[in-house]
N, CA, C and O of each residue as an XYZ file, in Angstrom:
424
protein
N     -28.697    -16.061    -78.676
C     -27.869    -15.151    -77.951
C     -27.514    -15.773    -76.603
O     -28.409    -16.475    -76.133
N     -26.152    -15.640    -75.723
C     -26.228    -16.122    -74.948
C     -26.600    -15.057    -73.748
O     -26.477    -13.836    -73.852
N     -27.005    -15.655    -72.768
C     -27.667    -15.066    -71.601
C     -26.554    -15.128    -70.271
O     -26.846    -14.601    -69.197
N     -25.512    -15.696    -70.448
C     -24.738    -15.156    -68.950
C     -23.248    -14.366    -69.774
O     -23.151    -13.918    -70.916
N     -22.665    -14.405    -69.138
C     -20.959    -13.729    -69.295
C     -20.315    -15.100    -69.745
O     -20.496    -16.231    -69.295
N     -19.465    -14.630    -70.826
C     -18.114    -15.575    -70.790
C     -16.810    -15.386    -70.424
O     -16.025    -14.478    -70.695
N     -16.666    -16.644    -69.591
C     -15.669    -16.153    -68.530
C     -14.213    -17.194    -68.624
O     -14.161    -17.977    -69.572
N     -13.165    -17.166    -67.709
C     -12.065    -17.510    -68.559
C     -11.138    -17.303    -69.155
O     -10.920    -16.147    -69.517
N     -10.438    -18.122    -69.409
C      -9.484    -17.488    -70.486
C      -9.170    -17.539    -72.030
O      -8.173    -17.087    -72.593
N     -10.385    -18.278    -72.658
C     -10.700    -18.006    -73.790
C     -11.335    -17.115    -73.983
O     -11.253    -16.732    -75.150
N     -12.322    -16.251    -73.037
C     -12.919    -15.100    -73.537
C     -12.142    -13.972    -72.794
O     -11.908    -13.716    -71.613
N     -11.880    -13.481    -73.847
C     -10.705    -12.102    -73.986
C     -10.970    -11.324    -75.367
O     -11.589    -11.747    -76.344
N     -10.403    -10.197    -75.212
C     -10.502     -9.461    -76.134
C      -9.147     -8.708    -76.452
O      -8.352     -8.797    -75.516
N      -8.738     -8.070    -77.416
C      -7.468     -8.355    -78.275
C      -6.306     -6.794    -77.524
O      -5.193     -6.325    -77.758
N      -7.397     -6.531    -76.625
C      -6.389     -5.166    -76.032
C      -6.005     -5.945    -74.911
O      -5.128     -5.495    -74.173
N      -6.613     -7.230    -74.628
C      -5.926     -8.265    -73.580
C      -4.865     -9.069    -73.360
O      -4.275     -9.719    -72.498
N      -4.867     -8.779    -74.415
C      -3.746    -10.570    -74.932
C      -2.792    -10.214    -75.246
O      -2.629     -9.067    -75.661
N      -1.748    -11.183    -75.138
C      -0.012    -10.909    -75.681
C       0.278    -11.873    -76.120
O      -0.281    -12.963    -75.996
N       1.505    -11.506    -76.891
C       1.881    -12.418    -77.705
C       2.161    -14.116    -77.312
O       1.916    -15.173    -77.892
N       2.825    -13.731    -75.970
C       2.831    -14.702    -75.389
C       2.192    -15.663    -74.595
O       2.614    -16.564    -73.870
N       0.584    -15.087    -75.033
C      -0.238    -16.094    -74.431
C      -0.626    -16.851    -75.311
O      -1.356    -17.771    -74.942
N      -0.202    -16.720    -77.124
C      -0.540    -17.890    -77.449
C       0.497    -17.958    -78.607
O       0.011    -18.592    -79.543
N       1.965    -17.451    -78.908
C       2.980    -18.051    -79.622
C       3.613    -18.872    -79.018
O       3.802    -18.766    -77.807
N       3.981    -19.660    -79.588
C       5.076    -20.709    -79.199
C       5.948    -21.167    -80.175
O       5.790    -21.961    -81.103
N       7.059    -20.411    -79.727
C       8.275    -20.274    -80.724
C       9.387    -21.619    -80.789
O      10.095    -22.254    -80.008
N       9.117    -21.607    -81.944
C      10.230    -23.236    -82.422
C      11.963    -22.657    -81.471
O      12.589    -21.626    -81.223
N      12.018    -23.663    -81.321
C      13.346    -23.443    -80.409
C      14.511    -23.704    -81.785
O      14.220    -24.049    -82.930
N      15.675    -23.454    -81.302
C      16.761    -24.572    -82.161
C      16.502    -25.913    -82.622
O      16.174    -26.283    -83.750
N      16.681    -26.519    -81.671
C      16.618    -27.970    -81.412
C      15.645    -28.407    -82.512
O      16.036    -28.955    -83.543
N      13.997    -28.065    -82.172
C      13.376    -28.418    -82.753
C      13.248    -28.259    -84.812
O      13.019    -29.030    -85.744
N      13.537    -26.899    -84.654
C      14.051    -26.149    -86.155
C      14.793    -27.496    -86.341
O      14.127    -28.327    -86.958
N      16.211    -27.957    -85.885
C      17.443    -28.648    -86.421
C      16.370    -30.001    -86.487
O      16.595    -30.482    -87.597
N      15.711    -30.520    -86.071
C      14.763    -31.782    -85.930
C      13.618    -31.826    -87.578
O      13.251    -32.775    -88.271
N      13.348    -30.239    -87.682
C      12.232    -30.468    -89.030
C      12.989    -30.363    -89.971
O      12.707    -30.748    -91.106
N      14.116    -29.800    -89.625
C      14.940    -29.983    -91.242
C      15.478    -31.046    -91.472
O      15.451    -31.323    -92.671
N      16.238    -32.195    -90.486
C      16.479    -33.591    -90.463
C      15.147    -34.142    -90.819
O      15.208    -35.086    -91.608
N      14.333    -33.900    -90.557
C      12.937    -35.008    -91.079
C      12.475    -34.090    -92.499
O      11.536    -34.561    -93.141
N      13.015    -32.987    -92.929
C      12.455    -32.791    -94.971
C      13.822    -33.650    -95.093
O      13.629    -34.672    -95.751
N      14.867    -33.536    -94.731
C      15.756    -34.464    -95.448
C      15.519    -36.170    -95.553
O      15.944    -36.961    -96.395
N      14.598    -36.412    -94.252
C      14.426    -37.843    -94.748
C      13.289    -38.045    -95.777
O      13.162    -38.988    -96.559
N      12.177    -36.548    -95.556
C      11.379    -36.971    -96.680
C      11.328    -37.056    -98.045
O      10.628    -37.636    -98.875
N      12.242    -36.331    -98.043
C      12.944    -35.892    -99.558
C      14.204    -37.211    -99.834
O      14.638    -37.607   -100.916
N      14.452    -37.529    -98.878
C      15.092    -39.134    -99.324
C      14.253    -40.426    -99.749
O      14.555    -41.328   -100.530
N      13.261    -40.253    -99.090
C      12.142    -41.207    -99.018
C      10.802    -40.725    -98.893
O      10.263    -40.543    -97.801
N      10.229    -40.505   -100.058
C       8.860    -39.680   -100.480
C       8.021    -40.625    -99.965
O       8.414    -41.697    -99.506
N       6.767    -40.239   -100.027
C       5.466    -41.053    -99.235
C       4.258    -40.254    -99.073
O       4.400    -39.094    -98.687
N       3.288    -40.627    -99.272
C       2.670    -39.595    -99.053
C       2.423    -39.383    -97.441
O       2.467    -40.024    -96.391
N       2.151    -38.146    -97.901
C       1.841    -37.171    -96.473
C       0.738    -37.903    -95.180
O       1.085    -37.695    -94.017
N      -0.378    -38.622    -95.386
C      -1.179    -39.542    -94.453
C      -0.380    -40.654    -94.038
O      -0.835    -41.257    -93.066
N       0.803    -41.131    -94.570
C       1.199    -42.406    -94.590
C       2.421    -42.407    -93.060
O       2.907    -43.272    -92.332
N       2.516    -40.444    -93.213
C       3.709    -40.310    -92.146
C       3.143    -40.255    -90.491
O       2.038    -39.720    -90.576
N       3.319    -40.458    -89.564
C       3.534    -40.340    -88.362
C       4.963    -39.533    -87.775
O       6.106    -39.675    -88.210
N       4.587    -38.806    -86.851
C       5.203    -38.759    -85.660
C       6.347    -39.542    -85.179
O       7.545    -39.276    -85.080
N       5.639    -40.593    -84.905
C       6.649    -41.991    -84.685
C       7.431    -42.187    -85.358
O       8.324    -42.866    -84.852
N       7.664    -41.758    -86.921
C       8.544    -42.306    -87.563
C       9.589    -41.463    -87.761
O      10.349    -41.535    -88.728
N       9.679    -40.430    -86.621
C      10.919    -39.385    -86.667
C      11.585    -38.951    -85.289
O      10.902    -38.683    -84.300
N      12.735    -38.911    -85.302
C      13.313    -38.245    -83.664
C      12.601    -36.956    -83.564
O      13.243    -36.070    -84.129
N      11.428    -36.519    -83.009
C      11.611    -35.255    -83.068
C      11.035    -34.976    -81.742
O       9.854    -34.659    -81.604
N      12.179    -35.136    -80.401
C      11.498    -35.085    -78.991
C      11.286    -33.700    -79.020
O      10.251    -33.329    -78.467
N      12.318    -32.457    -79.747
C      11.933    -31.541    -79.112
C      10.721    -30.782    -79.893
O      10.212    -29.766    -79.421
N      10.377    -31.250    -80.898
C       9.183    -30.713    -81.710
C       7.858    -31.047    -80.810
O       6.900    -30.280    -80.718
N       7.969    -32.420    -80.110
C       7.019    -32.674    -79.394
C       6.483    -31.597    -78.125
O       5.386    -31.100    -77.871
N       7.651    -31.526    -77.570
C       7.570    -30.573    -76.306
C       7.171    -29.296    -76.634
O       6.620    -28.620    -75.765
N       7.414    -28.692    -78.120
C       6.838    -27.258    -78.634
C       5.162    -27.738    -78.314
O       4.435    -27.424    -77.372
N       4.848    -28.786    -79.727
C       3.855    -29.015    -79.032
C       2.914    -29.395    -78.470
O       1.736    -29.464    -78.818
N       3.668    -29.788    -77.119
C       2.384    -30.101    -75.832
C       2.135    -28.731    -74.852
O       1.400    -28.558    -73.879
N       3.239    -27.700    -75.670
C       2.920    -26.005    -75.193
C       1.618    -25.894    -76.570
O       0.485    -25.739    -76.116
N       1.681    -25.942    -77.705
C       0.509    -26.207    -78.022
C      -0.615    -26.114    -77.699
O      -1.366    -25.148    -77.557
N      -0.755    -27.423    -77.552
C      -1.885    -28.537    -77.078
C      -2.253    -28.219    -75.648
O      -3.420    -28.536    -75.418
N      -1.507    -27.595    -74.428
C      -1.563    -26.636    -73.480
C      -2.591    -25.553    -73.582
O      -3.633    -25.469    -72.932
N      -2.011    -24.514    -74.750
C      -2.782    -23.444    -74.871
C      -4.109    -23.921    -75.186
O      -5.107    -23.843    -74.470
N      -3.963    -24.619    -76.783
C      -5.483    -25.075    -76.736
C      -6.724    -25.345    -76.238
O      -7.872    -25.133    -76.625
N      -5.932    -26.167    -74.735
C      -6.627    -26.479    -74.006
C      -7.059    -26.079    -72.647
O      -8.111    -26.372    -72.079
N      -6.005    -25.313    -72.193
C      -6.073    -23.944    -70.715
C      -6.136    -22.957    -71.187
O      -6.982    -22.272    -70.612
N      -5.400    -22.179    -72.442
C      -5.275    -20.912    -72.360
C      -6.373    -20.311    -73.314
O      -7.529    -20.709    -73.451
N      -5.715    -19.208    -73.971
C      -6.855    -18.976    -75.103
C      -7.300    -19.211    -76.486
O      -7.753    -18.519    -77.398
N      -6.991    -20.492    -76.295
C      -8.068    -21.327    -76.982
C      -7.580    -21.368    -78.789
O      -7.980    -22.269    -79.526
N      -6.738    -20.315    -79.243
C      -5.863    -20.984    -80.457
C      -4.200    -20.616    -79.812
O      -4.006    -19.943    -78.799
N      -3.115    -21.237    -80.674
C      -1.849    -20.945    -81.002
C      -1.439    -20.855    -82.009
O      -2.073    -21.229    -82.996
N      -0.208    -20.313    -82.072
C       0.740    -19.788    -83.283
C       2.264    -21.174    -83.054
O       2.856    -21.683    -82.102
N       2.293    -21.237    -84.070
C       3.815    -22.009    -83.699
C       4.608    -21.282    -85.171
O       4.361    -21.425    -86.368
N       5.798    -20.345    -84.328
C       6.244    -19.242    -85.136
C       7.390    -19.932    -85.592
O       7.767    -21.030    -85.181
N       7.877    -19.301    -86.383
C       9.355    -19.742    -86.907
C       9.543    -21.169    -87.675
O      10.553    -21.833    -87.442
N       8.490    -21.661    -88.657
C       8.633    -22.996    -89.079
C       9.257    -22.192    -90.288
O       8.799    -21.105    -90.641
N      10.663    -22.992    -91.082
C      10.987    -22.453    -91.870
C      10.321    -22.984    -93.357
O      11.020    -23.719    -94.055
N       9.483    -22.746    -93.644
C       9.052    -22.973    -94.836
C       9.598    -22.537    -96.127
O       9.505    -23.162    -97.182
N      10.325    -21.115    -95.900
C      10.907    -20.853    -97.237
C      11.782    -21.678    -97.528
O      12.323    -21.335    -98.579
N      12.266    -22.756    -97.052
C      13.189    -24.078    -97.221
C      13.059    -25.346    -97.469
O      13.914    -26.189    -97.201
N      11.560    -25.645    -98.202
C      10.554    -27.090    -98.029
C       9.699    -26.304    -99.577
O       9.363    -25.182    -99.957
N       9.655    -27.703   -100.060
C       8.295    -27.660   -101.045
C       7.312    -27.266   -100.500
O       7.439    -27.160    -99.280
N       5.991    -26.892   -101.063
C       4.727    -27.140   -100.536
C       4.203    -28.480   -100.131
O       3.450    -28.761    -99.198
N       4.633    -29.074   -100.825
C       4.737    -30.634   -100.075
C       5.256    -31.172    -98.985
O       4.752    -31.965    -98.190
N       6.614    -30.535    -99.014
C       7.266    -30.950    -97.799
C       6.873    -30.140    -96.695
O       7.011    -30.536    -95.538
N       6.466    -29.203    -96.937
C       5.769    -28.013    -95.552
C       4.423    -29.249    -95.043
O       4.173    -29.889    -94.022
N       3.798    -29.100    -96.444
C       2.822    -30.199    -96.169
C       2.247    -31.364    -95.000
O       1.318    -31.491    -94.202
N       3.302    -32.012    -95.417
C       3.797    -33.011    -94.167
C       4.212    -32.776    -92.622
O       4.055    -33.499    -91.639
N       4.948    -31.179    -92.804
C       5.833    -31.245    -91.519
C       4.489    -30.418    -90.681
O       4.527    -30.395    -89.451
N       3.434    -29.816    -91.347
C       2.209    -29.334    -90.695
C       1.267    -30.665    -90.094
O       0.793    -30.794    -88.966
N       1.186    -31.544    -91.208
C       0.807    -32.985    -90.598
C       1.295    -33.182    -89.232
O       0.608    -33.129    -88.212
N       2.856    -33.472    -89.333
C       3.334    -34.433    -88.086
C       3.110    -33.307    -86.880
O       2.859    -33.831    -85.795
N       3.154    -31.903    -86.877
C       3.279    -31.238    -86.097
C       1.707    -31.267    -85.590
O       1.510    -31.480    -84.393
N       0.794    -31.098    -86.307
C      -0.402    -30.980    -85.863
C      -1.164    -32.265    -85.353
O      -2.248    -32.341    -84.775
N      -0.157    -33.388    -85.789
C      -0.682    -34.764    -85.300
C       0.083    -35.127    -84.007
O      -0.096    -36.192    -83.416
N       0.885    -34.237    -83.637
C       1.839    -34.544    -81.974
C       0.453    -34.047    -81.411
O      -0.214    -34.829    -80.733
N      -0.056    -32.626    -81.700
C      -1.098    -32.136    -80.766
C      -1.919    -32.670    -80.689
O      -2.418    -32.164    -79.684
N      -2.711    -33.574    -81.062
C      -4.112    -33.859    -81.138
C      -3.903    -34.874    -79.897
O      -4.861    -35.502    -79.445
């Protein structure tokens, strides 16, 4: 058990929090960026470990997230990244674009 208070801004409780302390909503830009990269993957299959980051324009996917990788790391402690269109991607191709997205954050 712990013995002092947790304090911060990971410890919160859910009548605290808003949406906006930990969504971070795909912009345009970035949306128009993951659908240019299923089109290259779907031009050029590979598997999913083999892809990087690097191997796609996607400045503004990056900037979603280092709001991310932000929260993760100042705020409270998970995020949402809303609006990925998946009903438009294989499970495979979602696959991947969860890869590159979750491999900008790390």
């Amino acid at each position: 058990m712990i013995a002092h208070p947790i304090e911060g801004p990971s410890a919160w409780r859910r009548a605290d929090i808003r949406n906006e302390d930990y969504r971070v909503r795909l912009d345009q830009p970035c949306l128009d960026e993951i659908r240019r990269v299923v089109d290259e993957i779907r031009a050029h299959p590979l598997p999913t470990i083999l892809r990087t980051p690097a191997d796609f324009d996607m400045t503004n996917c990056h900037a979603a997230m280092a709001e991310v990788r932000r929260i993760l790391k100042e705020g409270v402690r998970f995020a949402v990244a809303d609006r990925l269109p998946v009903e438009e991607m294989s499970k495979d191709e979602a696959e991947t674009i969860y890869w590159l997205l979750a491999s900008m954050v790390a």
